[in-house]
N, C-alpha and C positions, 0 to 999 in steps of 0.2 A: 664955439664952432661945434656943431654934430659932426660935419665931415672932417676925417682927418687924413691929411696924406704925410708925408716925411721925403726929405731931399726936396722940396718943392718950392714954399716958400721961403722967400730973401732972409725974413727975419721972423721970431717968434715960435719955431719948432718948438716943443717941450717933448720930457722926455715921457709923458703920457701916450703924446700921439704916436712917438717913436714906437710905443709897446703896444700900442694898440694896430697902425698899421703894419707893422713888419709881421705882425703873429698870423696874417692869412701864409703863412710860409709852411704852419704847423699842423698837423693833425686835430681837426675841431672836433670840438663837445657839444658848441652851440653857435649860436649867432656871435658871439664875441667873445669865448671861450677857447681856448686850447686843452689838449690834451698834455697833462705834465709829466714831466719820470728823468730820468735819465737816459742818454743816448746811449746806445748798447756799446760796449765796450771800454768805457769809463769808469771812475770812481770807484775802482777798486781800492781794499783795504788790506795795507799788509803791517803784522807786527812787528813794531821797531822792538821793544825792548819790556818787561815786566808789565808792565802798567799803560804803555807807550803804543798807539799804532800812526800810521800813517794813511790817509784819502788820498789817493794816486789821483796824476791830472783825468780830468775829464770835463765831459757840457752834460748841462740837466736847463731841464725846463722848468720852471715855478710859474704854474696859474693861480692867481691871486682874485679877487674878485672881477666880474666880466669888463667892471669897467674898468679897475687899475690897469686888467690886464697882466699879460704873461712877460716873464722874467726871462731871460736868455744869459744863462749862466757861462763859463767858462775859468775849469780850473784849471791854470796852466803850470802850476808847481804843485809838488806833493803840500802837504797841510796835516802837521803833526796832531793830534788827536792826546790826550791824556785822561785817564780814566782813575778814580779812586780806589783804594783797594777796598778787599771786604769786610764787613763789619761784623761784629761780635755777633748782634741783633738775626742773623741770617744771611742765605744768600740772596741778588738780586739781577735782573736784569736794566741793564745799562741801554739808549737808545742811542745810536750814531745818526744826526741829521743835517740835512743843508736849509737853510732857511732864507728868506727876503729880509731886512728890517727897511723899510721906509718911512722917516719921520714923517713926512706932507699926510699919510695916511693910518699911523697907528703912534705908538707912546713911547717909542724905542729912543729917538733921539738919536738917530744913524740912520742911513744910507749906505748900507752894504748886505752882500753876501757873504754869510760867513758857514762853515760847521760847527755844530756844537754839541753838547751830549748833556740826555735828561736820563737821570739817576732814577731807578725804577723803587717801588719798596720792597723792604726785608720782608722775606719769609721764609719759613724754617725749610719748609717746601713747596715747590710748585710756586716761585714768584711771579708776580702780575709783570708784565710789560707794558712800558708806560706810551700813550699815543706823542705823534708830535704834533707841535701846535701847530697854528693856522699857520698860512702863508709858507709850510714847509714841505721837505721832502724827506718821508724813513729811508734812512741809505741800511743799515747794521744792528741787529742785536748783538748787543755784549756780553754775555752769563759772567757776572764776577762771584766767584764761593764765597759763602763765608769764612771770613779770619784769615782771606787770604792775601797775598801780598803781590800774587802774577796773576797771568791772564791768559788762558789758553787760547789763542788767536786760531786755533783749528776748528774750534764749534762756535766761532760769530757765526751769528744766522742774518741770511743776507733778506731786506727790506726794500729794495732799488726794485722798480720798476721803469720798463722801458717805454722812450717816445719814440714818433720816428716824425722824419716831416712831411708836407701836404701828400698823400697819394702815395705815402711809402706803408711797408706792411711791417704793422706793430708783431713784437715779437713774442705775443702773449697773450693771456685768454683773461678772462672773467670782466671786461668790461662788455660794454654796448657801442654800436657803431650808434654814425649820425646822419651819411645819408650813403644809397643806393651806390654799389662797387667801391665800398670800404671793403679793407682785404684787413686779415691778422693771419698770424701763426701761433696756431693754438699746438703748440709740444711737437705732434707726431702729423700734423695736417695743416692743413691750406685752408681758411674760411672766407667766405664772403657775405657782406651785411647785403640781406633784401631790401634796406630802404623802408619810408612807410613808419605808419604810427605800431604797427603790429612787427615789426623787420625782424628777424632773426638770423643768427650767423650759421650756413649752411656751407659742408664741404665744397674746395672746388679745388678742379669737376667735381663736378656730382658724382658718387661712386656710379657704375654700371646696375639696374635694376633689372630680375626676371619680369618678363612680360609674356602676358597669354599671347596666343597665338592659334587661329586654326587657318591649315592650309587651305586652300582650294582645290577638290578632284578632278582631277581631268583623266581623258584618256590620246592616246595620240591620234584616233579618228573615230568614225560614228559617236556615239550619245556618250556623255559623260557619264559616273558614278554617282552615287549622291550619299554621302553621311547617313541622313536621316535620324533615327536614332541613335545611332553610334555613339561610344563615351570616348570623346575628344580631349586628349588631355595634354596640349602642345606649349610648349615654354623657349623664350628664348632671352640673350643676353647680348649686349652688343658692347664688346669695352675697345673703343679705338677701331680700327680698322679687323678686326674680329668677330665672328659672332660663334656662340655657342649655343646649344639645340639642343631641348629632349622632344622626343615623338614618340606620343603614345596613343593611337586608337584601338578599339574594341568596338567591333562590329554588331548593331542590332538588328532585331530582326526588324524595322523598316531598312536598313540599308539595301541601297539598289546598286551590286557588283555589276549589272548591265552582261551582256552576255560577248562571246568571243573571244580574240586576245589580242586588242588593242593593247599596245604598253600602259598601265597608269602613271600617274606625273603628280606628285605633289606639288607646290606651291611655298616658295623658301619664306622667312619672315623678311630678310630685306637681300636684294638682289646684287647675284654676288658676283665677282671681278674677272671670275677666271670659267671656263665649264671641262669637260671632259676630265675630270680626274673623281678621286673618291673623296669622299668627305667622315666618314662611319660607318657604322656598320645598327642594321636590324636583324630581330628574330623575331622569327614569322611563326606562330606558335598556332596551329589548323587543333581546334579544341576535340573534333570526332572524323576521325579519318574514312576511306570510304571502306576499305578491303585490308586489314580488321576493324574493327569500330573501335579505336582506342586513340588519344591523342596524339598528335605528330609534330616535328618540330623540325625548321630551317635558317637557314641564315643568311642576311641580303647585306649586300654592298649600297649603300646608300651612292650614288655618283650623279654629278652636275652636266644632264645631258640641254641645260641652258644657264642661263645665267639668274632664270627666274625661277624655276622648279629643278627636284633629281628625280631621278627614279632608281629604282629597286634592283641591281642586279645579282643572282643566285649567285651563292658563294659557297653555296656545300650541298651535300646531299641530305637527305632527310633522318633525321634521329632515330627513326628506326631501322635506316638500314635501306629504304626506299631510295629511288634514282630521282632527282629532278631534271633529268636529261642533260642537255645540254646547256652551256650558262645562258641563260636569259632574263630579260626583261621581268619582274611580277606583271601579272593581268588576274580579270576575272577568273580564270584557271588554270593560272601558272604561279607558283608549284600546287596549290591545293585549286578543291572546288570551292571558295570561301563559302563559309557559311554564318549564321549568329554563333555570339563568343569566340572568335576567331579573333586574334590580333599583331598588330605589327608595333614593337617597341624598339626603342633604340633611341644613339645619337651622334651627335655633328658636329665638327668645327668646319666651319671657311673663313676665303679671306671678303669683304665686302667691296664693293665700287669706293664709296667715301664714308669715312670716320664719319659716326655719329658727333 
């Protein structure tokens, strides 16, 4: 039979099908692959005595070939461990591992799970560690010294990697997902697999990124402003229900200030929850003043006189000492005459209608 179910039919289950269909439970690698490791929180190793440790209970997964299929381990007692001491020839590194033997498909002559430990080679320095064989899983490196006779159980260096089951989020990095809203947790972050032959695992969320931005000028009645050549240099950032602003123009000489003193009105990058309050602050830096001819400087309240644009209101008097009257509104001549090289920089926090 190609198809295999389990619990189903009267008679003839085997325990092939057993492992092949209960595995859609697990985290896949492939069409009929699992993802193997141990369940987080298991198999741990502690030192019984000189030579002596113990594999504390725990479950591990063993993916074995796609067809044998995956192993569903379960250790439910500790599992004494004993290690050789050191030898004259050098020190070595010792492997702690969990393995499958299954007669029906390799040379063992058994059907179990069991641990066992592969004896790495002597070197004077810097010994090799030895891989484990097929159908198994590195739980432990063990460093035994040379000529020694104990075992420091504080510098095993741990080899267990974590599984999780279908739709759960592995607890670790350097593999590949398999399809599209696979999630892991790579140490310090959240990822999620794109899917696809190209897929890659990308924070999530997605950090907050700057984005350009130019406002739109308005005025509050007759003929708008217009940019024109102006250097436009507007950025903003949206993280959750916040956004964050810089504003910076430099007026050229096509800019058209338009004449009178309509209020001007910028244009927010996304519109925002609340209006009538402040949001930052600019400085209105007038490059050649009119009476003396020397540069001049002010400072504006950025405030939310809607929920789509602010405007500009005076918040001091002028740096050299000049009045801007009364607090008002920025216009084509409030507080300066604008002219080319003239500019307004600053920035902004509000809160937004909806979370990006």
């Amino acid at each position: 039979m190609t198809i295999r179910t389990v619990w189903h039919a009267p008679t003839g289950q085997t325990q092939e099908d057993t492992r092949l269909a209960t595995s859609l439970v697990l985290t896949p690698t492939g069409s009929l692959s699992s993802r193997g490791g141990v369940v987080p929180g298991g198999l741990e190793l502690e030192g019984v005595n000189a030579l002596q440790c113990r594999i504390m209970p725990g479950r591990a997964v063993v993916q074995t070939s796609a067809r044998q299929g995956a192993y569903l381990i379960a250790v439910t007692e500790p599992e004494i461990v004993t290690l050789a001491p050191g030898s004259a020839d050098g020190s070595r590194k010792d492997l702690v591992y969990l393995t499958v033997e299954d007669a029906p498909y390799d040379s063992s002559g058994a059907t179990q799970a069991v641990i066992r430990v592969v004896q790495g080679p002597t070197a004077v320095t810097g010994p090799a560690e030895p891989s484990a064989p097929p159908n198994s899983l590195p739980l432990f490196v063990v460093t035994v010294e040379r000529n020694t006779a104990s075992i420091n159980w504080g510098t095993v260096e741990n080899r267990r990697y974590p599984t999780a089951a279908l739709g759960g989020i592995v607890p670790t990095g350097g593999f590949n997902g398999l399809y599209k809203g696979q999630y892991r947790d790579n140490g310090d972050r959240l990822e999620r697999w794109t899917g696809g032959t190209n897929g890659v695992w990308q924070p999530y969320p997605q950090p907050p990124v700057w984005r350009s931005w130019t406002p739109t000028w308005t005025a509050a009645s007759g003929t708008n402003p217009s940019f024109g050549n102006a250097t436009v240099d507007c950025r903003y950032v949206q993280h959750g229900p916040i956004v964050h602003f810089n504003f910076r123009v430099v007026f050229g000489n096509t800019t058209n200030f338009r004449t009178g003193n309509p209020n001007w009105r910028f244009s927010l990058p996304v519109p925002a929850v609340r209006t009538t309050h402040g949001i930052g602050f600019v400085e209105l830096h007038h490059a050649e003043d009119q009476l003396p001819t020397e540069p001049d400087r002010a400072v504006g309240r950025i405030r939310l006189t809607s929920t789509t644009y602010f405007e500009i209101e005076m918040s001091s008097g002028k740096q050299r000492g000049g009045t801007t009257g009364k607090p008002g509104i920025v216009d084509a001549q409030y507080p300066f005459n604008w002219k080319v090289q003239d500019h307004i920089v600053g920035s902004g926090t509000y809160e937004v209608a909806a979370p990006a």
